[in-house]
mmCIF file as Biopython writes it, N, C-alpha, C and O atoms, coordinates in Angstrom:
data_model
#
loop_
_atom_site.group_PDB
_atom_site.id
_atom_site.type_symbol
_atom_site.label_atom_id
_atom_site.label_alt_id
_atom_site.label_comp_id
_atom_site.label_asym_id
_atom_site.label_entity_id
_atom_site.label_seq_id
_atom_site.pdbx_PDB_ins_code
_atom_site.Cartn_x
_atom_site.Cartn_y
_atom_site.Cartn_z
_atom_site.occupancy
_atom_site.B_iso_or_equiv
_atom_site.auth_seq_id
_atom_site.auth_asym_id
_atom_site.pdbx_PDB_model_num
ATOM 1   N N  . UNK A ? 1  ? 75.261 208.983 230.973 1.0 0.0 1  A 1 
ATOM 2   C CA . UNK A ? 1  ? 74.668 210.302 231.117 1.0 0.0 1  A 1 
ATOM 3   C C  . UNK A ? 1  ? 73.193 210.225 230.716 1.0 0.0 1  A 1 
ATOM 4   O O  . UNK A ? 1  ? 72.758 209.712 229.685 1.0 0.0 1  A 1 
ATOM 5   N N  . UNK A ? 2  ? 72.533 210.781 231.632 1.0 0.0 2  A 1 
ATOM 6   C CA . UNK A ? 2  ? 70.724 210.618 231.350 1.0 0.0 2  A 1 
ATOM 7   C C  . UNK A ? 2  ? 70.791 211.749 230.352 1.0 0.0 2  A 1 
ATOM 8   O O  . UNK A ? 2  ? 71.626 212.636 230.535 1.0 0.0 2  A 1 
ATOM 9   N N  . UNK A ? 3  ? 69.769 211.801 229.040 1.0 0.0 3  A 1 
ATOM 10  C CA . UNK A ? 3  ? 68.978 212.888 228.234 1.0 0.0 3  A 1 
ATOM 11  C C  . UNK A ? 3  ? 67.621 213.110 228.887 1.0 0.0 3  A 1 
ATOM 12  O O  . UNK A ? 3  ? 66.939 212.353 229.578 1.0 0.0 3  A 1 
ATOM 13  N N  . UNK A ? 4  ? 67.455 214.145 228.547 1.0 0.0 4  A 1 
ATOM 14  C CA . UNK A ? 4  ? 65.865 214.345 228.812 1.0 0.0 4  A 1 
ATOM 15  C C  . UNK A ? 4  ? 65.116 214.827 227.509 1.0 0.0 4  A 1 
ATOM 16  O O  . UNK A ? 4  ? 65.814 215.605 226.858 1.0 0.0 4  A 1 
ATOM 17  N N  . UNK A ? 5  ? 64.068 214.609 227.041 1.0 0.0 5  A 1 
ATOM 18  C CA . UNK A ? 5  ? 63.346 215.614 226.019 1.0 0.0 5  A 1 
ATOM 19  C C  . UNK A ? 5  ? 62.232 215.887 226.341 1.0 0.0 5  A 1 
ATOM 20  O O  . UNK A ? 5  ? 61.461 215.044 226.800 1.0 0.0 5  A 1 
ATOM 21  N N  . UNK A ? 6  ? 61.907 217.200 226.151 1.0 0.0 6  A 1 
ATOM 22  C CA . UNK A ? 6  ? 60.544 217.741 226.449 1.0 0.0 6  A 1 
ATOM 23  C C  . UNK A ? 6  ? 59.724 217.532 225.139 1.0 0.0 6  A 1 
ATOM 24  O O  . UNK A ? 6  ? 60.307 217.308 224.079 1.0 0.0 6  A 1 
ATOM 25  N N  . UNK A ? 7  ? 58.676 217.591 225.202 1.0 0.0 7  A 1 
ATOM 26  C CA . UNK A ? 7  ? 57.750 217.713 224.155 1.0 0.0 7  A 1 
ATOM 27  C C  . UNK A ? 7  ? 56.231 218.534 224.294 1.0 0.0 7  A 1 
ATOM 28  O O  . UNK A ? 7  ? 55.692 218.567 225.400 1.0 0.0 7  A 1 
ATOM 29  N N  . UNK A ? 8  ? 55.677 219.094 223.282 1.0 0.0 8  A 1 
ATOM 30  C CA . UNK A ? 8  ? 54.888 220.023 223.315 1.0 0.0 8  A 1 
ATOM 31  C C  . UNK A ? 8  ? 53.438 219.213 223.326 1.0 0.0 8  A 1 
ATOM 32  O O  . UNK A ? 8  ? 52.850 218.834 222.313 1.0 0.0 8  A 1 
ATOM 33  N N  . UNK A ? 9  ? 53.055 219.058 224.496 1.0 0.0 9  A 1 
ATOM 34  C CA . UNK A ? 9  ? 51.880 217.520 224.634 1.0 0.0 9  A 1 
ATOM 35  C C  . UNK A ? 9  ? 50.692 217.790 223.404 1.0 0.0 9  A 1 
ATOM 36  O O  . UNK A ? 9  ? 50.154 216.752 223.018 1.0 0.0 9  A 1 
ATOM 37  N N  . UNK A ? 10 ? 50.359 218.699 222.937 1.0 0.0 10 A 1 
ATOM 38  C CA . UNK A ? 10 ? 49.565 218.470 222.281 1.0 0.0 10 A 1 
ATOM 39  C C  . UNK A ? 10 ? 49.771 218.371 220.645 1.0 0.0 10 A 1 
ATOM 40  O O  . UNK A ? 10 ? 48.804 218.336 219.883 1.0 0.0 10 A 1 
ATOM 41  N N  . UNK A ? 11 ? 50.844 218.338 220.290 1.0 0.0 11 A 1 
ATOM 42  C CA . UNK A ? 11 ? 50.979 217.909 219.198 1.0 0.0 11 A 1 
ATOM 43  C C  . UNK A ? 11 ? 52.387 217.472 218.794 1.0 0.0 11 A 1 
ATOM 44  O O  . UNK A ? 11 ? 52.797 217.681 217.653 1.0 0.0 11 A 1 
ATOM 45  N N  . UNK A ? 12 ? 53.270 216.749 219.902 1.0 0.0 12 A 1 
ATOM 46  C CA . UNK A ? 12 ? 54.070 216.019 219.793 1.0 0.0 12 A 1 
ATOM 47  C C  . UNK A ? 12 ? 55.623 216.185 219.443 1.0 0.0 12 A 1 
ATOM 48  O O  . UNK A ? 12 ? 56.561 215.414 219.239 1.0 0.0 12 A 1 
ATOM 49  N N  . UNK A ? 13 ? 55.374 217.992 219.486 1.0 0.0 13 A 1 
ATOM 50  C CA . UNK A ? 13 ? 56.726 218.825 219.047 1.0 0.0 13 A 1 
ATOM 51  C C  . UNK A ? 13 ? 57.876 218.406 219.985 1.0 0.0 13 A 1 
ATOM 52  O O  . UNK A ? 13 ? 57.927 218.388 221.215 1.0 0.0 13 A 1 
ATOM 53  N N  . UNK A ? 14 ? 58.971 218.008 218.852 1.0 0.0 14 A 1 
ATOM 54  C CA . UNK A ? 14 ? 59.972 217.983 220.146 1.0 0.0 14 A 1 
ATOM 55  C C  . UNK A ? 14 ? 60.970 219.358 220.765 1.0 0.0 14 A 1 
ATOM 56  O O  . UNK A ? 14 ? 61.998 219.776 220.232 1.0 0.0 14 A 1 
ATOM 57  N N  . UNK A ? 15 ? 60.307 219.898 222.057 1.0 0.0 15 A 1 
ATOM 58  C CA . UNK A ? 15 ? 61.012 221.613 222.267 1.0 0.0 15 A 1 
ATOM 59  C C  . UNK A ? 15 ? 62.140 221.399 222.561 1.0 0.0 15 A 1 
ATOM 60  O O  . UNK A ? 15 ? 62.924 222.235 222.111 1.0 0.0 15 A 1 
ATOM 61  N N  . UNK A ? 16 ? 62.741 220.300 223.371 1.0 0.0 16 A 1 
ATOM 62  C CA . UNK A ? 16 ? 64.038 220.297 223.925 1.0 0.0 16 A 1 
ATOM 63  C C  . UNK A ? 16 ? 64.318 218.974 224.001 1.0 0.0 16 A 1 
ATOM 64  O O  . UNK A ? 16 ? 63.477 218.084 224.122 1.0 0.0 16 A 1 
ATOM 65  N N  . UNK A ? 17 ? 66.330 218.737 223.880 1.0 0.0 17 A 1 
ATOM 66  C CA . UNK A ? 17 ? 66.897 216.864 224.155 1.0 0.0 17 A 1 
ATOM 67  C C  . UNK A ? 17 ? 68.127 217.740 224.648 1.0 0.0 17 A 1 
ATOM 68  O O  . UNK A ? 17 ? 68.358 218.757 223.994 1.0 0.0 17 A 1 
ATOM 69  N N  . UNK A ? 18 ? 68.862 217.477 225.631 1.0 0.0 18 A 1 
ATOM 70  C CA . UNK A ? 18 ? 69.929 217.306 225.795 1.0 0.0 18 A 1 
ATOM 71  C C  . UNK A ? 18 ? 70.100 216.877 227.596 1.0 0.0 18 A 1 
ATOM 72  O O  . UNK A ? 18 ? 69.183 216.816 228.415 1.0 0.0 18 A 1 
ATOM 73  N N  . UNK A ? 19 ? 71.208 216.687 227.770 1.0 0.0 19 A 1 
ATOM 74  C CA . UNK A ? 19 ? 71.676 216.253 229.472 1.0 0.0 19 A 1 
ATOM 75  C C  . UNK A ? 19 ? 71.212 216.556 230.399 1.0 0.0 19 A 1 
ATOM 76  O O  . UNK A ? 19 ? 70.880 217.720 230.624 1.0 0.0 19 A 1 
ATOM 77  N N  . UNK A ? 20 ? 71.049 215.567 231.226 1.0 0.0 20 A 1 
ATOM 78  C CA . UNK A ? 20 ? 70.501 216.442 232.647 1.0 0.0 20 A 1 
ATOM 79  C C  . UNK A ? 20 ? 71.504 216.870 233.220 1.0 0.0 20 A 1 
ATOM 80  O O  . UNK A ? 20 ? 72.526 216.226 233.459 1.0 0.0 20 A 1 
ATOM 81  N N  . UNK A ? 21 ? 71.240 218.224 233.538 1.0 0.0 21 A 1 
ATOM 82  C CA . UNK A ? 21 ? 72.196 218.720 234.337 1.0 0.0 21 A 1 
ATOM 83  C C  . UNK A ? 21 ? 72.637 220.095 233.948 1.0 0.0 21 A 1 
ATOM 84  O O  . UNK A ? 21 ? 72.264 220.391 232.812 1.0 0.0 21 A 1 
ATOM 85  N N  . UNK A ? 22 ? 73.367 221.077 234.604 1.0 0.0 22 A 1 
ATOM 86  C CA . UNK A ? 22 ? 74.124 222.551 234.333 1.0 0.0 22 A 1 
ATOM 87  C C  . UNK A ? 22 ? 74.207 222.882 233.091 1.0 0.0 22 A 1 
ATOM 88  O O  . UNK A ? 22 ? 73.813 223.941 232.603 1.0 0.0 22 A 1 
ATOM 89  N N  . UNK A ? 23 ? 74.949 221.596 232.296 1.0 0.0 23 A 1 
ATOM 90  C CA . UNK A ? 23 ? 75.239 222.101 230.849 1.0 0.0 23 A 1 
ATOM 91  C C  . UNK A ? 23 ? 73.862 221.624 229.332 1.0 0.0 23 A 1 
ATOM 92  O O  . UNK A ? 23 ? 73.965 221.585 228.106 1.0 0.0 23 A 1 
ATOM 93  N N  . UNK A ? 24 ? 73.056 221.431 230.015 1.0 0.0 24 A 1 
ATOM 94  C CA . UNK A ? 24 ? 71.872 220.755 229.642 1.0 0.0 24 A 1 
ATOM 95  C C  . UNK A ? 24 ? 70.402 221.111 229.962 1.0 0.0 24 A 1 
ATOM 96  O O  . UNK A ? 24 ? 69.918 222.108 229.428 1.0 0.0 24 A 1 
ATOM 97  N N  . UNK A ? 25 ? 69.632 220.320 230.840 1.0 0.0 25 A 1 
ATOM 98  C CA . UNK A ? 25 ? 68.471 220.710 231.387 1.0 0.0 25 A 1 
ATOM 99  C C  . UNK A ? 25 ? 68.657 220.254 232.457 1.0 0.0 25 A 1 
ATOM 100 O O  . UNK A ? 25 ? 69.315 219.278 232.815 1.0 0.0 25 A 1 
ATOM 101 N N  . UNK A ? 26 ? 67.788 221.309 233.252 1.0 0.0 26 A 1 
ATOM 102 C CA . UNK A ? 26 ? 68.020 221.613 234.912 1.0 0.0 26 A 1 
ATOM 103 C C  . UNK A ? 26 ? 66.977 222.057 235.431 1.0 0.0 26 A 1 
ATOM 104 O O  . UNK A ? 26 ? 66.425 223.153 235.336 1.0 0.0 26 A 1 
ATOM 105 N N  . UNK A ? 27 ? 66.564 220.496 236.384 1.0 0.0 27 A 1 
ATOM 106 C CA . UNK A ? 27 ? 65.489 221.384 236.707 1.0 0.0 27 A 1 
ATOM 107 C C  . UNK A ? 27 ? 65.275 222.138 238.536 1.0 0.0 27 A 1 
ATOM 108 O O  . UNK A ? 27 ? 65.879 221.786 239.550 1.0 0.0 27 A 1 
ATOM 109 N N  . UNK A ? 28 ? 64.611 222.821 238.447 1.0 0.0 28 A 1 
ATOM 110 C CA . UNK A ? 28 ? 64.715 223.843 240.079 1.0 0.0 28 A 1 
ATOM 111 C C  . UNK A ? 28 ? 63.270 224.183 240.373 1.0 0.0 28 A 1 
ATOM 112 O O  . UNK A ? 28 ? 62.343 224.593 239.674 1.0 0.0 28 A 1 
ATOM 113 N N  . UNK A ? 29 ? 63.410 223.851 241.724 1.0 0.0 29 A 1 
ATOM 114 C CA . UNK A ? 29 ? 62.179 224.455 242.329 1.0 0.0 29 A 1 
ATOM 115 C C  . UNK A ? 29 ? 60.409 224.171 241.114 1.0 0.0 29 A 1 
ATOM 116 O O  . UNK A ? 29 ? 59.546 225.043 241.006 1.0 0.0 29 A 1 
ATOM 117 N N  . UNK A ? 30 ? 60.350 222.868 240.451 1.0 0.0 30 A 1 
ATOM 118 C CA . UNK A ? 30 ? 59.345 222.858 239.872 1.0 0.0 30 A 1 
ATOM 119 C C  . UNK A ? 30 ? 59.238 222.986 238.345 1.0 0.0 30 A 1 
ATOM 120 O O  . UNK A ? 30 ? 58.343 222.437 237.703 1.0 0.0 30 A 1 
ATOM 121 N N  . UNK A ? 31 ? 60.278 223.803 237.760 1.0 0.0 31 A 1 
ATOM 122 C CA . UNK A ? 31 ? 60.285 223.893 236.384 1.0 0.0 31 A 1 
ATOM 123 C C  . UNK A ? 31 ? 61.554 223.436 235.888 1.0 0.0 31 A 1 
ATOM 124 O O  . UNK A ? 31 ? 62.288 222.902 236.719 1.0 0.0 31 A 1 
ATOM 125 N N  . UNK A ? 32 ? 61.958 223.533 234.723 1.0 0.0 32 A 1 
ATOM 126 C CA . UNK A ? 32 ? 63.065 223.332 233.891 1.0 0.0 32 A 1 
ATOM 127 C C  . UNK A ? 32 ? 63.439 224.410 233.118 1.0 0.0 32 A 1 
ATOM 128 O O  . UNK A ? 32 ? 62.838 225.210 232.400 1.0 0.0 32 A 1 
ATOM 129 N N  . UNK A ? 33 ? 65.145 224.142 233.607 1.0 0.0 33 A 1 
ATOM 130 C CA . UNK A ? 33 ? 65.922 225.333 232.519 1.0 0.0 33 A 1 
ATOM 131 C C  . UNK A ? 33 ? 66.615 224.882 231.481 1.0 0.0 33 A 1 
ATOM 132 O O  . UNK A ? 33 ? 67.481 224.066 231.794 1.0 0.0 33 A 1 
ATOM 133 N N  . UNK A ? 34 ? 66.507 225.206 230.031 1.0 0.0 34 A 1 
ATOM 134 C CA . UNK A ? 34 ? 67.331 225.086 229.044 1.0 0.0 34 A 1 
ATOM 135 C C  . UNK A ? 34 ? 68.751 225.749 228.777 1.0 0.0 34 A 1 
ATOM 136 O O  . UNK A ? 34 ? 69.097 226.931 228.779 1.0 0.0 34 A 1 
ATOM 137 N N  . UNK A ? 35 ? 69.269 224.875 228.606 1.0 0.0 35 A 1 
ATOM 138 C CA . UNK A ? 35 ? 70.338 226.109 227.745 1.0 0.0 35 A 1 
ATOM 139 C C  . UNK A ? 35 ? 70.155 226.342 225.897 1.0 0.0 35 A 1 
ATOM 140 O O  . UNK A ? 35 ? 69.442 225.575 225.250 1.0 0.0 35 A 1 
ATOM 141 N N  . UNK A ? 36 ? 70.610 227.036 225.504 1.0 0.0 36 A 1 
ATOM 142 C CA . UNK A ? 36 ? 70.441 227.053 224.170 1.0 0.0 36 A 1 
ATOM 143 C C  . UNK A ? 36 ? 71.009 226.226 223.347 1.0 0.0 36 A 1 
ATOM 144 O O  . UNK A ? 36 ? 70.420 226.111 222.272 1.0 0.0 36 A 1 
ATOM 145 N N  . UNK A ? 37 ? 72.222 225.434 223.521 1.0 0.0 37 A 1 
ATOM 146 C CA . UNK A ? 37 ? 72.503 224.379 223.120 1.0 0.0 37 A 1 
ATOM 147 C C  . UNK A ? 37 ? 71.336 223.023 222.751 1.0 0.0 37 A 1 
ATOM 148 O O  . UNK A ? 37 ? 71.125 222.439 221.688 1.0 0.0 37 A 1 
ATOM 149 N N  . UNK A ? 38 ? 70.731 222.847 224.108 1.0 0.0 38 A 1 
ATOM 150 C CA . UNK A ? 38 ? 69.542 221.754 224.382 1.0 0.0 38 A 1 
ATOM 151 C C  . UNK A ? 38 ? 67.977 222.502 223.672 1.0 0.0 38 A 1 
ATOM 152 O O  . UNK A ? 38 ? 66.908 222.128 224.154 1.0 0.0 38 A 1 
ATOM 153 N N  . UNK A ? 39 ? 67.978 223.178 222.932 1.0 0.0 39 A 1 
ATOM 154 C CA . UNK A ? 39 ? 66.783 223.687 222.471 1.0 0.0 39 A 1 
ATOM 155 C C  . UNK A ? 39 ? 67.064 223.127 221.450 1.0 0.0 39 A 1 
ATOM 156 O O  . UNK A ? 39 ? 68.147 223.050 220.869 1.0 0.0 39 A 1 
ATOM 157 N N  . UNK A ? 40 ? 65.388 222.430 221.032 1.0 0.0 40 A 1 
ATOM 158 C CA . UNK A ? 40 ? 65.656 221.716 219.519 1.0 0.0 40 A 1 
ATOM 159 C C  . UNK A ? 40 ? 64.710 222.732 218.604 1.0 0.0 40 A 1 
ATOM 160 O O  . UNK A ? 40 ? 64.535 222.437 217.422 1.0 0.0 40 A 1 
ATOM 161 N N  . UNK A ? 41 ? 64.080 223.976 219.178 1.0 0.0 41 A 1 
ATOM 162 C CA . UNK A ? 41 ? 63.418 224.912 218.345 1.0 0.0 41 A 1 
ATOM 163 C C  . UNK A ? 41 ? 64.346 225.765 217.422 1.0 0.0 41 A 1 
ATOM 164 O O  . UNK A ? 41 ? 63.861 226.604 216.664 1.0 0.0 41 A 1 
#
């Protein structure tokens, strides 16, 4: 199973880690959706 993590480029925050995919991060048409699970804020 792939992870993904986002990070906040300018100072290295990590915003989001979890799966790609439905129950995870998903991305559509250009952006990415979280679920609240995959939020590391």
């Amino acid at each position: 199973m792939t992870r993904i993590r986002i990070y906040h480029e300018p100072d290295g925050e990590l915003l989001a880690e979890g799966p790609l995919g439905f129950f995870g991060i998903t991305s559509f048409e250009g952006n990415y959706y979280i679920t609240t699970s995959a939020r590391a804020v």
